[in-house]
N, C-alpha and C positions, 0 to 999 in steps of 0.2 A: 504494500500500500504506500501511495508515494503522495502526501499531504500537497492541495493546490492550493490552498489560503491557510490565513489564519485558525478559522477555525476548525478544519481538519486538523492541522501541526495538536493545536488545544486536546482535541479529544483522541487524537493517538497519542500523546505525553500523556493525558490522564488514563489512557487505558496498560500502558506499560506502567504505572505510577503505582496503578492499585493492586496489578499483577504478583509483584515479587513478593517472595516469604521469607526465605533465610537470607537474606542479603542486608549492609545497614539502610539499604533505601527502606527494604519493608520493616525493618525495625522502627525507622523514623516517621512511617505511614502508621505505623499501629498504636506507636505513643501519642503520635498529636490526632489519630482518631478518636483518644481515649480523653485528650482533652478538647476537642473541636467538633467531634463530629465526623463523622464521614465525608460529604462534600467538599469541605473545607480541607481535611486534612486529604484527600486527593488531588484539589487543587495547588495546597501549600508542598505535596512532595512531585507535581509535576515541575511545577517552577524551580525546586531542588535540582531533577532531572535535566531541564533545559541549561539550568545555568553550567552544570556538571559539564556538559554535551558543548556547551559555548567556550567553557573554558579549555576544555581537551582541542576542540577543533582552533580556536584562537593562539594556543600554544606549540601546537603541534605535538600534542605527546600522546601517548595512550594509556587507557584506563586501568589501574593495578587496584583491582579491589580487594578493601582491607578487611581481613580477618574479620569475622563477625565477633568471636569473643573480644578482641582488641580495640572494636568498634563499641561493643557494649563497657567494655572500663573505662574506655573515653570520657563517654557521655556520663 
């Protein structure tokens, strides 16, 4: 699926957003669910997403995703 406007890009980041389980994206989905709400906390981890996705591509580097335990004593 290849996003023509804006709000295609919108609802395929929200639908990869709300997707992940073991990862700290779905960790950081499931906490601010738990204080926001669902809608809210789908929109607050696509923007997460996007911005991830802006920085990788504006840098040039690729994505090393970190340990979920290491992600959980982070936080």
């Amino acid at each position: 699926m290849r996003p023509t406007n804006g709000r295609d890009l919108r609802e395929t980041t929200e639908v990869a957003a709300s997707s992940w389980n073991r990862t700290p994206l779905g960790l950081f989905y499931r906490r601010t669910r738990a204080q926001l709400g669902a809608p809210k906390a789908v929109t607050a981890t696509a923007r997460k997403l996007g911005y991830l996705i802006y920085r990788l591509i504006k840098d040039g580097q690729t994505y090393q995703q970190p340990d979920l335990r290491t992600y959980e004593l982070w936080i």
